[in-house]
C-alpha atoms as one frame of an Amber mdcrd trajectory, in Angstrom:
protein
  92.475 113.239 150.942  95.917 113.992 150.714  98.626 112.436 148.287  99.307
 111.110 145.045  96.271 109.940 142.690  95.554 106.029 142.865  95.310 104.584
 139.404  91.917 104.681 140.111  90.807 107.726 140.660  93.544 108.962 137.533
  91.072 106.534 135.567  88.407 108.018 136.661  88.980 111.581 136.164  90.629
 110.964 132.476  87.381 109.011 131.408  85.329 112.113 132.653  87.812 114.738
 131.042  87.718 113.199 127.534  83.426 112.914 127.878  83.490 116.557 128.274
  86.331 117.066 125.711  84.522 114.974 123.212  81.289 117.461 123.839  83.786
 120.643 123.788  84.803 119.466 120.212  81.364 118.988 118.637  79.850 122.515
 120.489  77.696 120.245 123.006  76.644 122.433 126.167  77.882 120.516 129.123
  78.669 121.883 132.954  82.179 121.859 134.340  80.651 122.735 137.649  78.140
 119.586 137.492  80.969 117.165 136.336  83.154 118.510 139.227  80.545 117.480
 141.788  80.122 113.691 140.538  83.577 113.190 140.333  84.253 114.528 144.215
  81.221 112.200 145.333  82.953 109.366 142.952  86.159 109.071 143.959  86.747
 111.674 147.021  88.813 114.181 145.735  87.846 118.527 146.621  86.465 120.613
 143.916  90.193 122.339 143.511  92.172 119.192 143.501  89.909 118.378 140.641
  90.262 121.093 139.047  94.146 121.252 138.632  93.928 117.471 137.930  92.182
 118.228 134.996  94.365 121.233 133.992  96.979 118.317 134.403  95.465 116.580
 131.950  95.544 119.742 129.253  99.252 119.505 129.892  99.325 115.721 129.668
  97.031 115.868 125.971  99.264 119.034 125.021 102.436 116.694 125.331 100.572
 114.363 123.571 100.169 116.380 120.200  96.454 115.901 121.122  93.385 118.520
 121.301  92.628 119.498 124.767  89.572 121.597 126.765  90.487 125.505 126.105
  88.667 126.191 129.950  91.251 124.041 131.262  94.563 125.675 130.507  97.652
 122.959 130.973  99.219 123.102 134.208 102.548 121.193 134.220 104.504 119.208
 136.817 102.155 116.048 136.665 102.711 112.586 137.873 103.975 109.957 135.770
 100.836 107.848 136.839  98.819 110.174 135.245 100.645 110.286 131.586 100.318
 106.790 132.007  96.368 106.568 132.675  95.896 109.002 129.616  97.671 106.607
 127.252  95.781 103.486 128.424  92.655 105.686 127.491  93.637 106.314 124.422
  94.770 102.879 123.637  91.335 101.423 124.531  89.943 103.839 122.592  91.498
 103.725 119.345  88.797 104.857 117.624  89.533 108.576 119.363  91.858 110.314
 116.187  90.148 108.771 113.471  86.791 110.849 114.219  89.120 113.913 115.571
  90.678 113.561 111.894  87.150 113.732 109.993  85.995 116.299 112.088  89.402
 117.951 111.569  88.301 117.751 107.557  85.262 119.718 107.799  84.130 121.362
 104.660  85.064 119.751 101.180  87.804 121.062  99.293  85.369 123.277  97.052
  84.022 124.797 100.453  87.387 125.533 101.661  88.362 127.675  98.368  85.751
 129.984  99.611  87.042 130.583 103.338  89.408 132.808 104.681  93.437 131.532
 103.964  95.366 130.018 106.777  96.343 132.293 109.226 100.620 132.189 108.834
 102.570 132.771 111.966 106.475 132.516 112.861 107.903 129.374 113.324 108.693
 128.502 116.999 112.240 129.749 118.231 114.571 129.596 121.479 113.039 133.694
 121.840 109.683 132.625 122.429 109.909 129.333 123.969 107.651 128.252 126.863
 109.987 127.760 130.521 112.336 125.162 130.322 110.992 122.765 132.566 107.509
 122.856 130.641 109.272 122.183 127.420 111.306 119.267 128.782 108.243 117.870
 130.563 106.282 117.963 127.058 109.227 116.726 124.767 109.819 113.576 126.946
 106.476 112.996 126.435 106.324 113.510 123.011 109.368 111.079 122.633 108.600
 108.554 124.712 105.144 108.094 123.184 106.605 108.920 119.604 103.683 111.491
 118.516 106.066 111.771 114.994 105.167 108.523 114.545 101.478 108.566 115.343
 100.645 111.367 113.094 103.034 110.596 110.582 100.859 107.445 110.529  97.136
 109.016 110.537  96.679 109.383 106.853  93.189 110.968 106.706  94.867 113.600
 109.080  97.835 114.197 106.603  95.607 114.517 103.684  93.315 116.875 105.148
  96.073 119.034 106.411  97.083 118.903 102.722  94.166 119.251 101.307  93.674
 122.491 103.945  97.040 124.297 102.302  95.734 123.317  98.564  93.109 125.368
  99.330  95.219 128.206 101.562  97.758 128.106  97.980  95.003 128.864  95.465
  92.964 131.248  97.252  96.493 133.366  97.698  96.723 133.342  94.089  93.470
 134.235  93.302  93.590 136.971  95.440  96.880 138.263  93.754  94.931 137.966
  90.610  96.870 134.942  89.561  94.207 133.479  88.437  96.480 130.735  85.964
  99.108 129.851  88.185  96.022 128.920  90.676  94.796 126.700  87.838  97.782
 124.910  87.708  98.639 123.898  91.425  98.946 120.013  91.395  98.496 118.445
  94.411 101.521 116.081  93.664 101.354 113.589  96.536  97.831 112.693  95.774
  98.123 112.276  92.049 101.700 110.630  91.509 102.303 109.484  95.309 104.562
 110.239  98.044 108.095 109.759  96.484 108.611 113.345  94.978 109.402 114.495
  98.477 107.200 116.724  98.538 103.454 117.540  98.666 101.826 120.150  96.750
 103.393 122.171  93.403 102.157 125.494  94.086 103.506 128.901  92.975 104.928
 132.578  94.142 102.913 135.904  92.548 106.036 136.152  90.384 105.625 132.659
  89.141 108.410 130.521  91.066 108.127 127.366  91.636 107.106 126.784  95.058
 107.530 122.755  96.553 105.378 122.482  99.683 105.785 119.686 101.741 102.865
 119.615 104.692 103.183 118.690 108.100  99.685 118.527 110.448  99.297 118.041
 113.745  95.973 118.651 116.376  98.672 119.285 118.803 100.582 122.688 119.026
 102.786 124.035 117.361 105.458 122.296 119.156 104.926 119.135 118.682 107.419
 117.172 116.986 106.851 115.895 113.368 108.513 112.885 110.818 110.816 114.025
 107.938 112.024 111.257 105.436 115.663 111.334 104.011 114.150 111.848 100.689
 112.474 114.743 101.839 115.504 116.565 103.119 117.458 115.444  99.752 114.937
 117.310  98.330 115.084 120.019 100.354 119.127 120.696  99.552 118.736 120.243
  95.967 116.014 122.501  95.328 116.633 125.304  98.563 115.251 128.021  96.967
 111.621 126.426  95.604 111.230 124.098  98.740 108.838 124.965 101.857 107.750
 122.860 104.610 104.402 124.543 106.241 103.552 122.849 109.920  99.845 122.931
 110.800  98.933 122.983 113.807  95.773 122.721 116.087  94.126 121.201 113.018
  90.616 120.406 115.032  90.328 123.487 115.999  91.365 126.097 114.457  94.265
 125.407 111.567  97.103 127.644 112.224 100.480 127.376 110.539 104.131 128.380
 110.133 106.244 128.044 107.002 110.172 126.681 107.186 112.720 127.094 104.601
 116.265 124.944 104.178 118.033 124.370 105.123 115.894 122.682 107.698 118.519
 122.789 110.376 119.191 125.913 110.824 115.005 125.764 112.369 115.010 121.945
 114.055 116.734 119.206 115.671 116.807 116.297 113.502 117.507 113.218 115.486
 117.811 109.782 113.730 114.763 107.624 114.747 115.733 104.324 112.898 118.977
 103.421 111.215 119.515 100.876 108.132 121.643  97.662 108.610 123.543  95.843
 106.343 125.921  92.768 106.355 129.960  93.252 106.479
């Protein structure tokens, strides 16, 4: 069968993608090769068209700012239909980030001072960019589905991803031998709130103030994020103390990159909202 996807068979093959990705997450054996064969006696489709569909799909969930199946790396140039059917997943299962998030979580805080730190890569940059028509494909996703928005919104994921560089800030101090500047990290958002624009007063070796405001996705490292204006005030006024550190493929395996101000000499900041007042 030749063609575009019916809605269909796009619902079928997203439902069957997201049962294996939900046993991927959680280490549950499953067979590729066994789901492959229901879904061609389902809905019609050969084992390869299958197959790239649900590469398609890695692209679709990568656009997203959502975990994906690593076996299935994203292959781009996807019909709209098929965003589309992922989304109306999603949205009848809502339930889908909030166990992604706890998962995300894993070990309490007191388990986490024990691990490894965060592994600390360079930021994304026009150098290493994926091809153009890959990054517009997954920004116009990202936009039109505002993933800022959504994980700006998840608050269990935002306070494990801080809880995740509390833990990355002290175990770099204790490993410097900074033993008392580790004692006295605050994790500022948590105690006094969010206005402080910033999350987490941590410290160099040489005892300067370091301001780190945390940004977590499950996506990659690409995906776009929320700043507030009070955040970027901040930012200016205190340049030299102030870091923002985007995580990224928080379910799997936490990665991160660290920005300094100002911020936009790194990103495009594009007004999402404006204020209006009365003449």
């Amino acid at each position: 069968m030749a063609g575009d996807w019916s809605d269909e068979q796009n619902a079928s093959i997203v439902a069957d993608y997201f049962a294996m990705l939900a046993d991927d997450i959680v280490g549950r054996p499953y067979s590729k090769a066994e789901h492959n064969r229901l879904l061609q006696a389902m809905i019609g489709r050969p084992r390869g068209s299958i197959e790239y569909k649900h590469q398609n799909i890695s692209a679709v969930l990568k656009g997203l700012g959502e975990d994906w199946i690593p076996g299935y790396k994203p292959a781009f140039n996807f019909q709209a239909s098929l965003v589309d059917a992922v989304v109306r997943w999603l949205e009848r299962h809502p339930d889908w980030l909030a166990p992604t998030a706890r998962m995300a979580m894993g070990p309490s805080l007191s388990a986490l001072r024990e691990e490894a730190m965060l592994w600390i890569g360079l930021p994304p940059t026009h150098s290493n960019a994926p091809p153009p028509d890959e990054l517009e494909q997954m920004t116009a996703i990202a936009r039109k589905y505002d993933v800022a928005e959504r994980d700006a919104r998840n608050r269990a994921l935002g306070r494990a991803g801080e809880e995740r560089v509390l833990a990355h800030e002290r175990a770099s101090l204790l490993a410097a031998g900074r033993t008392k500047l580790a004692e006295r990290i605050r994790w500022v958002s948590h105690v006094d709130g969010d206005g402080a624009g910033y999350d987490i007063l941590s410290f160099d070796t040489d005892g300067r103030d370091r301001l780190i405001e945390v940004k977590t996705t499950n996506g990659w490292e690409r995906t776009p994020f929320q700043i507030t204006r009070n955040e970027l005030a901040v930012a200016e006024e205190r340049r030299d103390d102030w870091r923002l550190v985007r995580l990224w493929n928080f379910a799997r395996e936490p990665k991160a990159f660290e920005l300094r101000p100002p911020l936009k000499a790194h990103v495009s900041l594009i007004a999402t909202s404006y204020q209006a007042s009365l003449p």
